[in-house]
C-alpha positions in Angstrom: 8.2 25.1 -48.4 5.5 22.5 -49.5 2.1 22.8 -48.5 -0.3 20.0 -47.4 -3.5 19.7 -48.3 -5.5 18.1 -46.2 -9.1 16.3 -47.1 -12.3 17.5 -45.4 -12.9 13.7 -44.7 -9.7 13.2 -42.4 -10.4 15.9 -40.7 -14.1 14.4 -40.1 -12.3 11.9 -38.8 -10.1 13.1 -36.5 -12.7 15.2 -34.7 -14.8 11.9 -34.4 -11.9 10.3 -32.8 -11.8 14.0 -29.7 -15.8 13.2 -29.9 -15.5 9.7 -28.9 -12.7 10.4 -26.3 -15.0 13.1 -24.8 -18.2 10.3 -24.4 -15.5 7.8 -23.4 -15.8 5.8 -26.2 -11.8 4.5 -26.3 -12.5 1.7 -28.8 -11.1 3.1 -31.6 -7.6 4.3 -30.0 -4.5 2.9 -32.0 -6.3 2.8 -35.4 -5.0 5.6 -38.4 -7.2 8.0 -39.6 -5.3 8.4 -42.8 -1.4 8.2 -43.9 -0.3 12.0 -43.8 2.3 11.7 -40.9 1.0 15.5 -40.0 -2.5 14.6 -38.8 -1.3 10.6 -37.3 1.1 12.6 -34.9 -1.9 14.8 -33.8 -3.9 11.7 -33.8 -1.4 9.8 -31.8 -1.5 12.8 -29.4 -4.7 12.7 -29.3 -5.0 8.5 -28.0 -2.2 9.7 -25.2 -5.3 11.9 -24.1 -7.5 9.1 -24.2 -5.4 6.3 -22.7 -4.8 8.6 -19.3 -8.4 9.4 -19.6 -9.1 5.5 -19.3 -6.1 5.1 -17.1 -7.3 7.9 -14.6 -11.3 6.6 -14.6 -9.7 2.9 -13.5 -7.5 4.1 -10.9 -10.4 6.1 -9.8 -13.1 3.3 -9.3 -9.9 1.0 -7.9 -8.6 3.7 -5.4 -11.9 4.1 -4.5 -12.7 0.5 -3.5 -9.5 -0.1 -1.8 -9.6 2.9 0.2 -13.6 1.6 1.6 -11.9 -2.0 1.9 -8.9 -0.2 4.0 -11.3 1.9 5.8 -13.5 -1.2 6.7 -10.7 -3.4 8.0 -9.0 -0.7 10.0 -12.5 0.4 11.3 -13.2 -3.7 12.5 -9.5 -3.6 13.8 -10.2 -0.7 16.0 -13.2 -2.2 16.9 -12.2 -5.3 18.4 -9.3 -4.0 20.4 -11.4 -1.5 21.7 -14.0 -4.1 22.8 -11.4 -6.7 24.0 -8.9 -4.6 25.5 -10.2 -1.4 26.5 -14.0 -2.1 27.1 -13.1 -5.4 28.9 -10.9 -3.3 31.5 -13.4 -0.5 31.7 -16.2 -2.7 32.7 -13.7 -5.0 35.4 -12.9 -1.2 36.6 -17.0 -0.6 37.2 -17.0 -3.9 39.0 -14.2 -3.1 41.3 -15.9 0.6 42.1 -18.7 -1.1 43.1 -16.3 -3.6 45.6 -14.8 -0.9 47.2 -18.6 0.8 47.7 -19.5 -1.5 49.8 -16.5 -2.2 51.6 -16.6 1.3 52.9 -19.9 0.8 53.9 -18.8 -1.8 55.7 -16.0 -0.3 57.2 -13.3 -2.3 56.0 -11.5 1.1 55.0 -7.9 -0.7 54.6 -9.1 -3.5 52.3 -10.7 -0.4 50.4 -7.3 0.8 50.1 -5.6 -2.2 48.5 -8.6 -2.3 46.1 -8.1 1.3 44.9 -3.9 0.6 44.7 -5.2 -2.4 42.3 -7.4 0.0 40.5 -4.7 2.6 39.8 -2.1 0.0 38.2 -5.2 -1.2 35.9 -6.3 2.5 35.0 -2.3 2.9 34.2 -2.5 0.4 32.1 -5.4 1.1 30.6 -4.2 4.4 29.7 -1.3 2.3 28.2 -3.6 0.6 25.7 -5.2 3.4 24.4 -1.8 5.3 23.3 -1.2 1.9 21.4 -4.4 2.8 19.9 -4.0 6.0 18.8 -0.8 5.3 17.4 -1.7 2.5 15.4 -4.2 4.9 13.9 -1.4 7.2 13.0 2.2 6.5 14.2 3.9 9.6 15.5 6.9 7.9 14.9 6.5 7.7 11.0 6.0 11.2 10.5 8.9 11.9 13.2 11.9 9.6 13.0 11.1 7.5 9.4 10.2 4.6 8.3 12.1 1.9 9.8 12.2 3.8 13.3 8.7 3.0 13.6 8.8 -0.2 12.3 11.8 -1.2 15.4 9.1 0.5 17.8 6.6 -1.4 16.3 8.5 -4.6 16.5 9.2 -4.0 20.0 5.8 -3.5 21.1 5.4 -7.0 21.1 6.1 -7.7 24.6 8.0 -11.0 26.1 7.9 -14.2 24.8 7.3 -15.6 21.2 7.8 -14.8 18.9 11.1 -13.6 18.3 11.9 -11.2 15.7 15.0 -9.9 14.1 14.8 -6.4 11.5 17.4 -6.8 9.1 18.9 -4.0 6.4 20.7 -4.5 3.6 21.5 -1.6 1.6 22.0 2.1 1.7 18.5 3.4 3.6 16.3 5.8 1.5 13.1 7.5 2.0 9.8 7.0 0.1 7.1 8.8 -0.7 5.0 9.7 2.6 2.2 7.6 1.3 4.3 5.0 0.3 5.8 4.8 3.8 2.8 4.5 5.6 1.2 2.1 3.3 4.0 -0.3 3.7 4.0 0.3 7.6 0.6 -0.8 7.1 1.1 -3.7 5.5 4.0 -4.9 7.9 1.7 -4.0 10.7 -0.8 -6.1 9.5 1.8 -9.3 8.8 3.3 -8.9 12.3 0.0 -8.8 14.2 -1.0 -11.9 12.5 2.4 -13.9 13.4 1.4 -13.0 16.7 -2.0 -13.5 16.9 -2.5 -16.8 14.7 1.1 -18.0 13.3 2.1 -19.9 16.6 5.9 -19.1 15.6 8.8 -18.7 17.5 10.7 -16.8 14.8 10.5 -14.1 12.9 11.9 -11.8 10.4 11.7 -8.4 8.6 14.2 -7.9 5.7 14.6 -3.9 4.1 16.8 -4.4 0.8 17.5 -0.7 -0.5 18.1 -1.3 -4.6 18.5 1.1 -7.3 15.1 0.7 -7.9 12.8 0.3 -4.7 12.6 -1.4 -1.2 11.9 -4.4 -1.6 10.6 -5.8 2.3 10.3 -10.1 3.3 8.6 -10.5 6.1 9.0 -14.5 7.2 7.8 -16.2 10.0 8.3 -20.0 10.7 4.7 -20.9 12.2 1.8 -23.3 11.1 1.3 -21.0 7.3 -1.5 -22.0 5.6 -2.8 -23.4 1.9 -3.5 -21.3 -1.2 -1.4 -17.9 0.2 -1.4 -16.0 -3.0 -5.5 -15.9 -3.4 -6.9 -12.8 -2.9 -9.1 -14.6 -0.4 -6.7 -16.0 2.1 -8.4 -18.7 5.0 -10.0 -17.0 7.5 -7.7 -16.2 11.0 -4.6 -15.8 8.5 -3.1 -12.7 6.2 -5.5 -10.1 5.4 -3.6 -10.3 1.5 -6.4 -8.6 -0.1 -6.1 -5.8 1.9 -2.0 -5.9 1.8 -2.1 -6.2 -2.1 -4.3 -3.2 -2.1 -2.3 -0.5 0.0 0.7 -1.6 -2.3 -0.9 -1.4 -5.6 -1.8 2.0 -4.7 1.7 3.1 -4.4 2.9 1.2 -7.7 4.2 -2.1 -5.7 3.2 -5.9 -5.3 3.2 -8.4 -3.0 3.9 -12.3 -3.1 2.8 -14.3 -0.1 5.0 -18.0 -0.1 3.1 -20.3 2.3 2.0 -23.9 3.1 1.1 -25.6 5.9 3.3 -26.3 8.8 6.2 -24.7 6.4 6.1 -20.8 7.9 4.8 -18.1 5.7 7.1 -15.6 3.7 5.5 -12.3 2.6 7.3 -10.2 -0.1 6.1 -6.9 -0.4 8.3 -4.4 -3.5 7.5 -0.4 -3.4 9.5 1.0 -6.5 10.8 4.6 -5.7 9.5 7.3 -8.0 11.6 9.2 -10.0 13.0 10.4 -13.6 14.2 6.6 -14.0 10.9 5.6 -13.4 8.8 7.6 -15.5 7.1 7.6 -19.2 9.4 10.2 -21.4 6.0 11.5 -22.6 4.1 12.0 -19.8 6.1 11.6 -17.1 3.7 9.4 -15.4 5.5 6.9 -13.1 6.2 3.6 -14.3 7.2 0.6 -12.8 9.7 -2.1 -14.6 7.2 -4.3 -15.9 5.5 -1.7 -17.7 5.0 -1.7 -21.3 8.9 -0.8 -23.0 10.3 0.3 -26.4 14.1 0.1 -27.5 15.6 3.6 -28.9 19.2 4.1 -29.5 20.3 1.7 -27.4 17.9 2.6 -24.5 15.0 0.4 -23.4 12.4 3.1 -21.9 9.2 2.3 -20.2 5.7 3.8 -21.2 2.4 3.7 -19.1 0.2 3.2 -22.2 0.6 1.6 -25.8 -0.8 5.2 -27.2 2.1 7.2 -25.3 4.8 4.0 -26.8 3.2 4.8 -29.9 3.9 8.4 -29.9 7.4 8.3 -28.5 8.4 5.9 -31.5 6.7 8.6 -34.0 8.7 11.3 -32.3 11.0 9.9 -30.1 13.5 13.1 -30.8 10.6 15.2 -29.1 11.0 13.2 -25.8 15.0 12.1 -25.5 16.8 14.4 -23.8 20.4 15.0 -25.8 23.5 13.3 -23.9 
């Protein structure tokens, strides 16, 4: 067996490249150290170790401004249906105490009466708003029945009149991760409060396609839309899209918002499903299909990072698992 000898100065080298990972300094990833195949696999490993170092530091910093954004909006959400809704009927309810006060005091007892009846349907009611409440902040039904159970309840809580809205399915139904279900009950909770709120329309749709590769959801409305739909900054009234493209980038998806004035609005929103499909052969990271890809044997296969490509097409025998 052959014996490689190694110079002190690659060696050097190579520790200078761990150094520089460990100060996250990622400059120099992708660049040889020297051309013995031995130490460029080992540096190769070591830029896979570097690029999910980066990798992990950005999704850090963006998972933590998306969740403050998320937590702001929901926070200003609660806020103003607590202060329209529930506030607004609490104070009428102090006003009406103070009616029937002083029509027992002036002994109109039977009017009293009819006043408290009146009070007891608003106080119903009341109590009515504040489930809706509480299970906005965390549908039951989610947990309980699935995705697209809650999303029919959630369709159907919006009362009589326009708009009307259809919930279509097309494929065989198939259940995502439980983050990824919530954050795209989010987002279509968010779209359908909006048509009803501000789109003025008197149709709507929700559209599940099942693939082999993810859910892929169109939510379309035929109201008044709006100009310049796929800014992060959409007009004020209209689609929160900022805060939409953020719960789905989270989970791996997109969105595509298709509006113009007076033309409707149609949102698109894709989750990918994770799974061994869906995954880098050398971490086993998820991917999604616009991710960086490499052609072996016949195969295309996705990687999450140029340094893990790099290393599969070094090794790929290390990472293909035999027919």
């Amino acid at each position: 067996m052959s014996q490689i000898v190694i110079d002190e100065a690659i060696l050097r080298a190579l520790q200078r490249r761990a150094e520089q990972m460990a100060r996250g300094e990622l400059c120099d990833m992708g660049q040889p150290v020297c051309d013995v195949p031995a130490v460029e696999d080992l540096r190769r490993a070591i830029d896979v170790l570097g690029a999910h170092t980066k990798q992990g530091l950005q999704h850090q910093h963006a998972y933590i401004a998306a969740l403050s954004t998320a937590q702001e909006a929901e926070r200003g959400r609660l806020a103003r249906e607590l202060h329209d809704e529930v506030v607004q009927q609490l104070v009428a309810l102090g006003h009406s105490v103070d009616r029937v006060q002083r029509l027992l005091e002036r002994g109109e007892g039977e009017r009293a009466v009819e006043r408290l009846q009146g009070m007891r349907g608003s106080i119903t009611a009341l109590v009515g708003e504040l489930r809706s409440v509480i299970g906005d902040l965390r549908p039951p039904a989610l947990e309980e029945l699935g995705l697209l159970p809650a999303v029919e309840l959630l369709l159907g809580r919006g009362g009589e009149g326009p708009p009307e809205v259809a919930l279509l399915v097309q494929g065989e139904e198939r259940r995502l991760a439980p983050q990824s279900e919530l954050a795209l009950f989010r987002i279509i909770q968010e779209a359908w409060s909006n048509i009803r709120r501000h789109a003025h329309a008197g149709h709507a749709e929700v559209t599940f396609r099942y693939s082999a590769d993810g859910v892929v959801v169109t939510v379309t409305d035929d109201g008044v839309g709006f100009a310049n739909a796929d800014h992060d900054q959409a007009p004020a009234g209209h689609w929160g899209v900022r805060g939409m493209r953020e719960r789905a980038e989270l989970t791996g998806g997109q969105i595509h918002v298709k509006s113009s004035p007076g033309q409707g609005t149609v949102l698109t929103i894709t989750i990918p499903y994770p799974g061994v499909d869906g995954r880098d052969p050398v971490c086993g990271m998820s991917v999604g299909p616009d991710a960086l890809g490499a052609e072996h044997a016949g195969h295309l296969y996705r990687f999450c990072s140029p340094a893990c490509r790099d290393l599969f097409l070094a090794q790929p025998e290390q990472y293909v698992v035999p027919a």
